[in-house]
Backbone bond lengths (Angstrom), bond angles and torsions (degrees), N, CA, C in turn:
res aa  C-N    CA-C-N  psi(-1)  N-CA   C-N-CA  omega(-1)  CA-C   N-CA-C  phi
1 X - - - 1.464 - - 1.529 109.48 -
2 X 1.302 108.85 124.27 1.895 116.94 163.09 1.163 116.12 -43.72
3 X 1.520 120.46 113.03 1.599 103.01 164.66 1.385 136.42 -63.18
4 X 0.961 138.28 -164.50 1.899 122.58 158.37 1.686 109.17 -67.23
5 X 1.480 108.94 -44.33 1.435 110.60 -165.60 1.875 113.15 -74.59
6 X 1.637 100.11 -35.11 1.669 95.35 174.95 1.962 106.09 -69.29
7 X 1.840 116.29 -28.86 1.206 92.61 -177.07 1.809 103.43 -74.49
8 X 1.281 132.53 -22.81 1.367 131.47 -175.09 1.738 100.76 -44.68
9 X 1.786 96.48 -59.76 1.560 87.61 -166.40 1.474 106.83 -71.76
10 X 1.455 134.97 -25.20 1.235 107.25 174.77 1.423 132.50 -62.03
11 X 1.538 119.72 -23.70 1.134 130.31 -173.01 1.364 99.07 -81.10
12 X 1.220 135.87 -36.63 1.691 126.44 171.46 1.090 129.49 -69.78
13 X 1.822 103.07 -19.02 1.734 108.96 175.21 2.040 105.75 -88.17
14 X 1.322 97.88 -31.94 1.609 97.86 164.22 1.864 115.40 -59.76
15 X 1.457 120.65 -28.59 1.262 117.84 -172.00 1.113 91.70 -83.43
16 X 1.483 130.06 -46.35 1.725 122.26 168.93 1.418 125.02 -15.49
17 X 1.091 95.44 -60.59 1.824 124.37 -150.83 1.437 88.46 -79.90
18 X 1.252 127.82 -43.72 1.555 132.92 -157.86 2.330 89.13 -78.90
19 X 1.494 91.90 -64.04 1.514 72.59 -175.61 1.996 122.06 -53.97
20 X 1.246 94.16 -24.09 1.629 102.29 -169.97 1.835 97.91 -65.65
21 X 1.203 94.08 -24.10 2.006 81.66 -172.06 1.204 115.81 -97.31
22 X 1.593 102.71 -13.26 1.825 116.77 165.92 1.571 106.36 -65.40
23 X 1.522 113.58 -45.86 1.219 92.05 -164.23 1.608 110.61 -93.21
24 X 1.524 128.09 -14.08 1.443 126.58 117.44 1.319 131.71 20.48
25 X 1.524 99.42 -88.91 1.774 126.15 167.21 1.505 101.82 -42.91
26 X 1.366 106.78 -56.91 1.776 108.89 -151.66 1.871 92.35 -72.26
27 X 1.266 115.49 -31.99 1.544 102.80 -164.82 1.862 102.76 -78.50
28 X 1.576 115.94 -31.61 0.742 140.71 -166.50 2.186 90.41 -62.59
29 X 1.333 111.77 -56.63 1.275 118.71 -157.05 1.764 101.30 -60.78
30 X 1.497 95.55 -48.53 1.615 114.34 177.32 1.850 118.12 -38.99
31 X 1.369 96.35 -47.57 1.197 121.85 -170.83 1.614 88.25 -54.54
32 X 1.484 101.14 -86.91 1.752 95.46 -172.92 1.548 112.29 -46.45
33 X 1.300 124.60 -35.33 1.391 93.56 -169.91 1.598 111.17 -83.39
34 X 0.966 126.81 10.62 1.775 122.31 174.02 1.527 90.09 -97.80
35 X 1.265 122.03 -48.17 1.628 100.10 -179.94 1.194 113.73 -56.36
36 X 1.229 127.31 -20.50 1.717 120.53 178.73 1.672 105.52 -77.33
37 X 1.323 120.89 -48.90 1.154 129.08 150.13 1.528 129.52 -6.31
38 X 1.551 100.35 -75.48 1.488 119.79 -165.99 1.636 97.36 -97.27
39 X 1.066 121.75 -22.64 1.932 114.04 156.05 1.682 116.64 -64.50
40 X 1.193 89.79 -21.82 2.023 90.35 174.26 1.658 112.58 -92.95
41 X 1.241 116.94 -2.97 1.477 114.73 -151.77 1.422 70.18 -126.03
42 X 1.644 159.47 -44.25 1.248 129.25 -145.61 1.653 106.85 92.65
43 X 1.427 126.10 10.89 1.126 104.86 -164.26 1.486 103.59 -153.35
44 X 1.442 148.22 134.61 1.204 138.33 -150.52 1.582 81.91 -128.19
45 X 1.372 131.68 116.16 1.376 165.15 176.84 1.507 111.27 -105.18
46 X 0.938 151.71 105.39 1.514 136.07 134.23 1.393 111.28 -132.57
47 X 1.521 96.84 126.13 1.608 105.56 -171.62 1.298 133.69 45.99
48 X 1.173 117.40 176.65 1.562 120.46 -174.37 1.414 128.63 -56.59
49 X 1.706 113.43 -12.04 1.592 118.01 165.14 1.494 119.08 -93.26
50 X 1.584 108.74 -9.22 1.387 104.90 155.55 1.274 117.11 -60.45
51 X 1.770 93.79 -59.76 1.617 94.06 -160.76 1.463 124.52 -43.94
52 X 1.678 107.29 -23.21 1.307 113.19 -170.84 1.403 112.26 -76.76
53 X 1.703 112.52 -47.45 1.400 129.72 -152.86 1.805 93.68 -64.27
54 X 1.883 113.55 -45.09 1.591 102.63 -158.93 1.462 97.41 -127.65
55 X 1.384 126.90 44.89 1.347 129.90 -159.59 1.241 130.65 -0.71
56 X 1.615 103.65 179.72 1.553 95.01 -168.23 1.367 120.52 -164.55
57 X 1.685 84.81 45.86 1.919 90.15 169.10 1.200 102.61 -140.28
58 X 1.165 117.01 71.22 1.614 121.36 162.74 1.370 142.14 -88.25
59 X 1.251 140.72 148.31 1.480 123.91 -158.14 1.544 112.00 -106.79
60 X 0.975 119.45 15.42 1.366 128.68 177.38 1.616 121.00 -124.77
61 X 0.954 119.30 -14.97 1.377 117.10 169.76 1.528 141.31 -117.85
62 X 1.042 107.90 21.60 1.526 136.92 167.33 2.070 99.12 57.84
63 X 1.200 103.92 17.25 1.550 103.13 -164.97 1.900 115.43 -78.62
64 X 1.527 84.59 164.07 1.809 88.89 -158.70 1.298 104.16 -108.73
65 X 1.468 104.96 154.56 1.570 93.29 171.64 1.207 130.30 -103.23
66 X 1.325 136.09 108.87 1.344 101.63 -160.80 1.505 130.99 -109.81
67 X 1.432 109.54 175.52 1.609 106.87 -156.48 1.607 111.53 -118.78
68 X 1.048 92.09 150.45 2.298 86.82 173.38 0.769 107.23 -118.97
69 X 1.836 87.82 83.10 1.779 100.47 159.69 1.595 98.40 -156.16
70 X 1.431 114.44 169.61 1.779 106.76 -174.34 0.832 85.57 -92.31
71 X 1.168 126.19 175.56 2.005 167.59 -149.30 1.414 93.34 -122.83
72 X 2.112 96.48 112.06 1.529 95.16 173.65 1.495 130.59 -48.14
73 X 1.015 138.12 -179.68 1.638 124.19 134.47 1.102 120.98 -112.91
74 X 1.196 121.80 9.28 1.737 135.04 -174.36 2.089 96.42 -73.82
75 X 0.992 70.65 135.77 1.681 83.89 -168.11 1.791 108.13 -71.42
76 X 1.506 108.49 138.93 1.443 113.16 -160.60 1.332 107.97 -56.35
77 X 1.652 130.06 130.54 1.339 108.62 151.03 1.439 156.66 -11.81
78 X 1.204 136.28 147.25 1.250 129.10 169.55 2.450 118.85 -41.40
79 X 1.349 99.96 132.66 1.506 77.15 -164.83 1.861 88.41 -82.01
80 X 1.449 120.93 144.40 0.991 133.67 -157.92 1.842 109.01 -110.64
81 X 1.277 100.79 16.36 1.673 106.69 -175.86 1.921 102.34 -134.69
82 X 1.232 106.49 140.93 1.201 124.37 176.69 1.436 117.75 -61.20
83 X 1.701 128.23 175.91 1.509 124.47 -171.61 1.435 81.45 -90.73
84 X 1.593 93.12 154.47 1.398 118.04 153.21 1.263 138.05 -70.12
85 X 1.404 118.13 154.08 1.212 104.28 -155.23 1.692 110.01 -89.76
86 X 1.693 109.80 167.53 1.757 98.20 170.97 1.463 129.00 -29.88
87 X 1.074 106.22 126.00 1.477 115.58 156.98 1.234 112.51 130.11
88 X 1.827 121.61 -164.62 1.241 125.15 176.91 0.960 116.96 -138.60
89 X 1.502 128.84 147.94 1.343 106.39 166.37 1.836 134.72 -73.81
90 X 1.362 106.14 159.98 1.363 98.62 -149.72 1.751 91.80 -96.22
91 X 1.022 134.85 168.08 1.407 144.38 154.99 1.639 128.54 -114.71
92 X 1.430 96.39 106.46 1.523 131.50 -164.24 1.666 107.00 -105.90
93 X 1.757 105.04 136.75 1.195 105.11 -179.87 1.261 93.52 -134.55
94 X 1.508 105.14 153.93 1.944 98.26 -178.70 1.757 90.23 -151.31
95 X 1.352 88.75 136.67 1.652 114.56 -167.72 1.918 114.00 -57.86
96 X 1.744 100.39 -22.96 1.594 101.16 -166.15 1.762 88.70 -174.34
97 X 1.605 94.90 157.02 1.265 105.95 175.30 1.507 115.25 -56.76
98 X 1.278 118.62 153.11 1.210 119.64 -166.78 1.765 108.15 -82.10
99 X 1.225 110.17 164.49 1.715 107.47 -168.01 1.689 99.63 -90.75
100 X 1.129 116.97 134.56 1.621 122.49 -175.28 1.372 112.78 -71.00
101 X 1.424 120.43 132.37 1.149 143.95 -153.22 1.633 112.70 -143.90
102 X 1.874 100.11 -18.69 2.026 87.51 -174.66 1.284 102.25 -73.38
103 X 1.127 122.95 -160.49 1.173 157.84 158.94 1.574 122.85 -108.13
104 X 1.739 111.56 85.31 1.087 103.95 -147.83 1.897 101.10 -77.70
105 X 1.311 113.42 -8.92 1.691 104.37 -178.40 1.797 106.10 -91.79
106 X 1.673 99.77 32.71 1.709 93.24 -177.36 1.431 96.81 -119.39
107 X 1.363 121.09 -165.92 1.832 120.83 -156.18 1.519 77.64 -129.27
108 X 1.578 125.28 140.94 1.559 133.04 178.43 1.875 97.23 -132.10
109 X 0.907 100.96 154.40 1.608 102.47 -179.91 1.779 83.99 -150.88
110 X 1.569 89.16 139.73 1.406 133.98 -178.82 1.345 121.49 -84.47
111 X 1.354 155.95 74.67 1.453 130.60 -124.56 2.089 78.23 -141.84
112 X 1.598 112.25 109.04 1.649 128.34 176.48 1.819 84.75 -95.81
113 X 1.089 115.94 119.20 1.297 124.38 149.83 2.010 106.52 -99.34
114 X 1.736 89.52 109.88 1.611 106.55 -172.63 1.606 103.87 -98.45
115 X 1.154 100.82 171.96 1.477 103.50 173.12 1.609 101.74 -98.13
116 X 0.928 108.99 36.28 1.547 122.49 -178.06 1.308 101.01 -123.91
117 X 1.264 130.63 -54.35 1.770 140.32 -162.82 1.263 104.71 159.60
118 X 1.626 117.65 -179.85 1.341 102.65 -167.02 2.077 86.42 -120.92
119 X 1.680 87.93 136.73 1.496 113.16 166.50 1.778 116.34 -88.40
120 X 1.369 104.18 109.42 1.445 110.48 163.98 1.741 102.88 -94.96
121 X 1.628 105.12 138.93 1.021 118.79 152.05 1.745 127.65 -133.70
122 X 1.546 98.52 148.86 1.359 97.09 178.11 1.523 117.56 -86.95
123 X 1.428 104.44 121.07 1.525 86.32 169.60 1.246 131.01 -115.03
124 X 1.443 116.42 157.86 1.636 119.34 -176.82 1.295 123.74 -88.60
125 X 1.370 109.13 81.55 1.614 113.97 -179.55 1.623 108.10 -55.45
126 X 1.155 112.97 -58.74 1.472 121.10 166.92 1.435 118.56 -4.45
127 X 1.250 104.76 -74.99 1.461 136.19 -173.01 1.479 126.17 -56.80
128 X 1.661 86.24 -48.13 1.735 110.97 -159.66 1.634 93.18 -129.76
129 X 1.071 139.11 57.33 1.427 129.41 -163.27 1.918 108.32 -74.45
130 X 1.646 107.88 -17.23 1.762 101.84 -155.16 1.746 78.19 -98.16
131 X 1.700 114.27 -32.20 1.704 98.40 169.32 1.444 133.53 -55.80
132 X 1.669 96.72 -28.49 1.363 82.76 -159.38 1.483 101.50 -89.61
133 X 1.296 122.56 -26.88 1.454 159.69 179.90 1.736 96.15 -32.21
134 X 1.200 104.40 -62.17 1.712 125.63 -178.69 1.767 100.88 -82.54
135 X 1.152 131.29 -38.51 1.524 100.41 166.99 1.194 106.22 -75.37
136 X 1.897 143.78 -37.69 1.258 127.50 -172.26 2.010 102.07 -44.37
137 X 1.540 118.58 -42.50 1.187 107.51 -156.64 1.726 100.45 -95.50
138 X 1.417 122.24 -12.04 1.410 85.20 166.59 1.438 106.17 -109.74
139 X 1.370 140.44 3.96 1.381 101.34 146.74 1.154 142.58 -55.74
140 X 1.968 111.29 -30.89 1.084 124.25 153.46 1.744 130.73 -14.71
141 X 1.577 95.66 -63.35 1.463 123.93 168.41 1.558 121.75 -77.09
142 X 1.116 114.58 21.87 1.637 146.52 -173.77 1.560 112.24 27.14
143 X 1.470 99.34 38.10 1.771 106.86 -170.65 1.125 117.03 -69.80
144 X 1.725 124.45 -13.12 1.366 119.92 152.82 1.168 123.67 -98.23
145 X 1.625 129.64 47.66 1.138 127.61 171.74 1.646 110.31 -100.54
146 X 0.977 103.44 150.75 1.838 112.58 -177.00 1.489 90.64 66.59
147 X 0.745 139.10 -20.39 2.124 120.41 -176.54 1.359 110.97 -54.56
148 X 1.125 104.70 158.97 1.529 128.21 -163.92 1.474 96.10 -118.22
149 X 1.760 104.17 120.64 1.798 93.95 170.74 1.691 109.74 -86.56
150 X 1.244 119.57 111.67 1.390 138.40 -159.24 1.718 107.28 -84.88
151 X 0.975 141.89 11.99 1.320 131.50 176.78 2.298 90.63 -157.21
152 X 1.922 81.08 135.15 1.833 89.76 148.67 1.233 105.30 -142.09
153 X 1.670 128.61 153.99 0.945 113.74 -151.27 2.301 77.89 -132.66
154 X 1.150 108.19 157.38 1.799 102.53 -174.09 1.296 101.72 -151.87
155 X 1.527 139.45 14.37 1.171 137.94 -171.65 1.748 88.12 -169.48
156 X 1.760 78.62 125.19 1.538 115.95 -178.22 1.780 109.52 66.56
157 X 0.996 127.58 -53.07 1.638 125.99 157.40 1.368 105.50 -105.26
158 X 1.566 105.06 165.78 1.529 116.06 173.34 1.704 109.53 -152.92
159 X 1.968 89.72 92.55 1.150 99.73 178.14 1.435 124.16 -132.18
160 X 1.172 151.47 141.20 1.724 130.31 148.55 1.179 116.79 -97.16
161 X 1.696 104.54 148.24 1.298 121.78 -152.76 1.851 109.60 -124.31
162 X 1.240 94.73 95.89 1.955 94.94 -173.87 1.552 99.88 -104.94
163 X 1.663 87.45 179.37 2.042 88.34 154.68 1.777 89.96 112.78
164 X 1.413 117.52 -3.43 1.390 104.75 177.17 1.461 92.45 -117.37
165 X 1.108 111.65 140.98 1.360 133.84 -172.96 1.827 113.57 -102.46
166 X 1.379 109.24 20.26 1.081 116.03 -177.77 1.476 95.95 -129.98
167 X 1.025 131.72 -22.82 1.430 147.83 -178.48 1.687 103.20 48.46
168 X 1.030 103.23 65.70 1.443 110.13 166.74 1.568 110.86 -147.85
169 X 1.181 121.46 31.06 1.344 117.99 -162.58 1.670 140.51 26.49
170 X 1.228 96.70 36.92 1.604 105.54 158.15 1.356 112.56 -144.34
171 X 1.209 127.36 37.84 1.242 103.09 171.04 1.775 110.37 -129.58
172 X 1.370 120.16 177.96 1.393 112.99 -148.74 1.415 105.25 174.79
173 X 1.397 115.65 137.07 1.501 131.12 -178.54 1.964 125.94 -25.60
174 X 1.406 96.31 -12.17 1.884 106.73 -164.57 1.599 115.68 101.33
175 X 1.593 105.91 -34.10 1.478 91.80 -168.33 1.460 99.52 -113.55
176 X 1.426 115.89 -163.86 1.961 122.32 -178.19 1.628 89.17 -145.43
177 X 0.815 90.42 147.25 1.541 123.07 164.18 1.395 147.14 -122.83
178 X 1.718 133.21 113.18 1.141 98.90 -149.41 1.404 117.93 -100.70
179 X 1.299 128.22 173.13 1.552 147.51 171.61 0.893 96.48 -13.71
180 X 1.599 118.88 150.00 1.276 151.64 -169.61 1.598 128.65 179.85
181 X 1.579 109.27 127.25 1.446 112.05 -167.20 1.592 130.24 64.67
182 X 1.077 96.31 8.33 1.541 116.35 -177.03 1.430 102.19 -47.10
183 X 1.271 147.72 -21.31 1.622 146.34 156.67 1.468 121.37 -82.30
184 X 1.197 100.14 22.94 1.552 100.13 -166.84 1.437 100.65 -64.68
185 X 1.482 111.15 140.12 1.434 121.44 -175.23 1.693 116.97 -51.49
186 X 1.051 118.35 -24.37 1.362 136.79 -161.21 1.956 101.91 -84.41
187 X 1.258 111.39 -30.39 1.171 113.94 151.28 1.627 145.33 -95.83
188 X 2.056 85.07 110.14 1.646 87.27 -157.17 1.340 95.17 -106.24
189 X 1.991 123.11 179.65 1.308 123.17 169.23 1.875 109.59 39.29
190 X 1.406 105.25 21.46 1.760 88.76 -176.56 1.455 113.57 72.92
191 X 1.065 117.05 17.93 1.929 110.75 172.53 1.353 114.10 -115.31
192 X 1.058 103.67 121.49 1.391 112.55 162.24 1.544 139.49 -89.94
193 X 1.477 112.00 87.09 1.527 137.31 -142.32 1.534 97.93 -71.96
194 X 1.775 79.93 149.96 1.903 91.01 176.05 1.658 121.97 -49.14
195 X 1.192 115.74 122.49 1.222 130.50 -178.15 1.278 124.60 113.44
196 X 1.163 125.59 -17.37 1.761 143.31 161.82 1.628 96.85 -58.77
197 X 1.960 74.46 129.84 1.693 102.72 174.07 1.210 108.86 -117.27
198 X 1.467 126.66 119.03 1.354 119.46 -179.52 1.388 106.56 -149.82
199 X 1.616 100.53 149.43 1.393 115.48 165.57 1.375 119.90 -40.12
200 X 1.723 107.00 125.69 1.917 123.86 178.27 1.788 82.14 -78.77
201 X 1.661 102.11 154.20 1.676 105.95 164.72 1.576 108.25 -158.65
202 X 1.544 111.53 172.97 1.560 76.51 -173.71 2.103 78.62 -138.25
203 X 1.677 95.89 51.81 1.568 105.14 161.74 1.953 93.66 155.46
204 X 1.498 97.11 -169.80 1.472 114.33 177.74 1.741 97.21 -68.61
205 X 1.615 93.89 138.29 1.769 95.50 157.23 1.889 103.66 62.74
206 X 0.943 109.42 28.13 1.933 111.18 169.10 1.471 113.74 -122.18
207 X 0.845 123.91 20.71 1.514 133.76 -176.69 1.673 96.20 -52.75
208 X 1.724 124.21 131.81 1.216 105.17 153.52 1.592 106.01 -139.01
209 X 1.634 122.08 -80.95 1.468 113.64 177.42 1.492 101.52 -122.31
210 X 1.627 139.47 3.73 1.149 134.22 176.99 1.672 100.92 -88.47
211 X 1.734 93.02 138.44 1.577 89.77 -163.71 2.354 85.93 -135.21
212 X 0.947 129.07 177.22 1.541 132.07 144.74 1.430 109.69 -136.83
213 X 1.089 84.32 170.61 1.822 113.64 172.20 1.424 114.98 -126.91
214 X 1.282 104.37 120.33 1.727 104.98 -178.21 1.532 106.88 -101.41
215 X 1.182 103.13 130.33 1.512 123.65 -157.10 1.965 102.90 -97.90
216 X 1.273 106.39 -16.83 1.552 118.38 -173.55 1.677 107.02 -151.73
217 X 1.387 122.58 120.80 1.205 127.84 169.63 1.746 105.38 -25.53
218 X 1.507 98.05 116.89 1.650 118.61 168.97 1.288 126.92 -111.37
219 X 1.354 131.51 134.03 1.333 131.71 -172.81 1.705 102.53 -84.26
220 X 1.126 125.82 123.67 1.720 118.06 -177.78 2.098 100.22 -160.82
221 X 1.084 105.22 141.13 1.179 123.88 176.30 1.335 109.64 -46.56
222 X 1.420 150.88 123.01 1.539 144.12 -172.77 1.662 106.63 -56.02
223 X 1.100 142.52 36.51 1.537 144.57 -179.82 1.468 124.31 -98.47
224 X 1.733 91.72 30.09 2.053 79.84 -157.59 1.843 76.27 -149.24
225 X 1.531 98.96 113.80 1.489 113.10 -177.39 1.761 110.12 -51.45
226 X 1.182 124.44 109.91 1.553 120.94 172.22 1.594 113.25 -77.81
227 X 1.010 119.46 115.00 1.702 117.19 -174.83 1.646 107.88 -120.18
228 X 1.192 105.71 -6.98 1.875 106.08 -176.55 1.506 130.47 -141.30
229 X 1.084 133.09 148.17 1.251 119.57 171.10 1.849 119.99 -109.08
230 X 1.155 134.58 95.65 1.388 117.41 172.53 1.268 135.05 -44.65
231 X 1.647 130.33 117.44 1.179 136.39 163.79 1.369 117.72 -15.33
232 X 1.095 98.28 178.75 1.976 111.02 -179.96 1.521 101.94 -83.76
233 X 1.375 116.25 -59.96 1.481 136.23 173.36 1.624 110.35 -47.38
234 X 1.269 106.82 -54.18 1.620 105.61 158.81 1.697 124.16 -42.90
235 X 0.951 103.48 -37.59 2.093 109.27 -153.53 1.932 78.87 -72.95
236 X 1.499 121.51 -48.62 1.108 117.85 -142.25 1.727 89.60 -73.60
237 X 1.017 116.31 -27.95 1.752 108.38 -178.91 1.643 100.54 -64.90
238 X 1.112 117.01 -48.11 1.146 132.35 -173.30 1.506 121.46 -31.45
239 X 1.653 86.03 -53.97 1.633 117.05 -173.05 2.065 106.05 -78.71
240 X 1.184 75.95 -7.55 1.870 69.17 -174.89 1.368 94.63 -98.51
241 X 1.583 112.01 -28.77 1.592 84.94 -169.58 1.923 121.75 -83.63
242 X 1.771 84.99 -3.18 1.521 84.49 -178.29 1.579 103.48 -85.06
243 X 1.344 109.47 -32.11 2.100 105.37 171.35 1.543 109.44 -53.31
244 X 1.268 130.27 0.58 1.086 125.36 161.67 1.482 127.19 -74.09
245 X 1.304 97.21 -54.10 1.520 110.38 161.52 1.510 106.64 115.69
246 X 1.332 152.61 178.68 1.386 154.17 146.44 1.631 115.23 -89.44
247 X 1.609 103.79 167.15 1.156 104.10 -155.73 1.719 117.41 -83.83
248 X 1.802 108.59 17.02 1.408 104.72 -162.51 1.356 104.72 -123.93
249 X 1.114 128.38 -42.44 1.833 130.16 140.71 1.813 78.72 118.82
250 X 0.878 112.91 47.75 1.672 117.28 -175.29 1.503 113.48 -138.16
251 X 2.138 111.25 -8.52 0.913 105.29 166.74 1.877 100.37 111.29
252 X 1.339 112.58 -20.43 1.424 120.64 -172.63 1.219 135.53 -162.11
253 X 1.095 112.43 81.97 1.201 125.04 -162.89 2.089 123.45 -151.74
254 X 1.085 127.19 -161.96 1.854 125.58 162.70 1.425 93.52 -57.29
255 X 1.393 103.58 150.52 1.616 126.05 162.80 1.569 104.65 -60.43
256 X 1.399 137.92 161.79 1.174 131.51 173.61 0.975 91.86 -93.72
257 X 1.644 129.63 -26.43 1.588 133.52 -165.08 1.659 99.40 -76.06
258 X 1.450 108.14 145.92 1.501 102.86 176.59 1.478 101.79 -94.72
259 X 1.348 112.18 111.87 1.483 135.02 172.98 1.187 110.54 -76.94
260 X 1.360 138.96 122.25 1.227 137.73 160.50 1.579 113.09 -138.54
261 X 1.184 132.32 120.84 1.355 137.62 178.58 1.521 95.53 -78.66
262 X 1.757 123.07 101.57 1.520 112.48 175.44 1.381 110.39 -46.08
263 X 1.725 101.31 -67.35 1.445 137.26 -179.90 1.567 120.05 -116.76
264 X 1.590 110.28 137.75 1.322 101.04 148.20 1.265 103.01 -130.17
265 X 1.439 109.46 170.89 1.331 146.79 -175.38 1.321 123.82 -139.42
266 X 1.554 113.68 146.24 1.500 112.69 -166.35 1.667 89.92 -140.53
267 X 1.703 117.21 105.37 1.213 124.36 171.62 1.544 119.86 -93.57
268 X 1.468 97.35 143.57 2.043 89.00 163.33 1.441 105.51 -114.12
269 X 1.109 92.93 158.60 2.176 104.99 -165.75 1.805 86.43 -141.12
């Protein structure tokens, strides 16, 4: 005869088994649907050891990352950033990298006025001189004004990804540029730590105007030129727009927050 206490534990090791194959199912379901995903995009994604193994911030292929986990249904947060201001963004093509003009032994700061708050960044001319060289001249040419930063990513990396002015992730100044600083000391164990600004690419040597900011230490292959560091005051805009969440609950997708870079600017001090 069963006692009370051997049927107790059987019935808790049966509730075991029952949640263990639910969540089974659910990783199991995930699985196929990012492969359907990343078979449409060109790009085989699953979870955070994809993202690392074949990266996944490139500016040319509109590709997703994907995550194993289901898609909330809890309805998106409040969006936590103001309208943008007049205008549109303009669409600019330029025949060749631009001819260098900084001053690479001087200090340049990066200053995105968002409809979120305004992002200062430091950048490393030093380091990255042909990156920073080409944002001094197209912010100059106000090619990130009115743009929409079009990708946040909240599972397995944690980054947003602006700088295309088409906000569809392929579009880009005309020319490429290649890699730079790729040993930067600041990248250790392969992570790319909160506050790193670096060139989106979609291979070696393609650098053009899609850039992110990682808002939370990210694990990513060293292939993605680091040219900046975000302020303190920066991270916190940063951080609000990722508590918003994106629009696919999969971890990768539009910001829910309405991102808009009014203006940027590229100062020397």
């Amino acid at each position: 005869m069963v006692s009370q206490e051997q049927r107790r534990r059987q019935l808790a090791r049966e509730k075991f088994l029952r949640q263990q194959q639910r969540r089974t199912d659910a990783r199991r379901k995930a699985r196929t649907r990012n492969a359907v995903i990343a078979s449409a995009l060109g790009v085989i994604l699953v979870g955070s050891l994809a993202l690392y193994t074949t990266g996944a911030l490139k500016d040319d292929g509109k590709e997703k990352a994907g995550a194993d986990v289901t898609p909330s249904a809890t309805s998106a947060p409040p969006d936590p950033c103001g309208k943008p201001a007049k205008g549109e963004a303009e669409s600019m093509s330029f025949k060749k990298e631009p001819a260098m003009t900084i001053d690479t032994s001087a200090k340049y700061t990066m200053k995105l006025e968002t409809t979120c708050g305004d992002i200062e960044v430091a950048l490393k001319a030093a380091a990255a001189p042909h990156t920073v060289n080409s944002f001094n001249f197209l912010a100059g040419k106000g090619y990130f004004d009115h743009t929409k930063c079009h990708r946040l990513t909240t599972n397995g990396i944690y980054v947003l990804q602006c700088g295309d002015p088409t906000a569809s992730g392929s579009g880009g100044p005309g020319y490429q540029m290649k890699d730079e600083n790729l040993k930067d000391k600041s990248l250790k164990g392969n992570v790319y730590p909160a506050g790193t600004v670096a060139m989106a690419n979609s291979g070696p040597n393609t650098n053009g105007s899609q850039f992110f900011l990682v808002y939370q230490d990210s694990q990513l292959p060293p292939s993605y030129t680091p040219f900046g560091t975000v302020s303190a005051s920066g991270m916190t805009v940063l951080k609000k727009i990722a508590a918003a969440g994106e629009n696919t609950g999969a971890g990768d997708g539009a910001p829910n927050a309405t991102v808009v870079i009014d203006k940027a600017t590229v100062t020397k001090s």
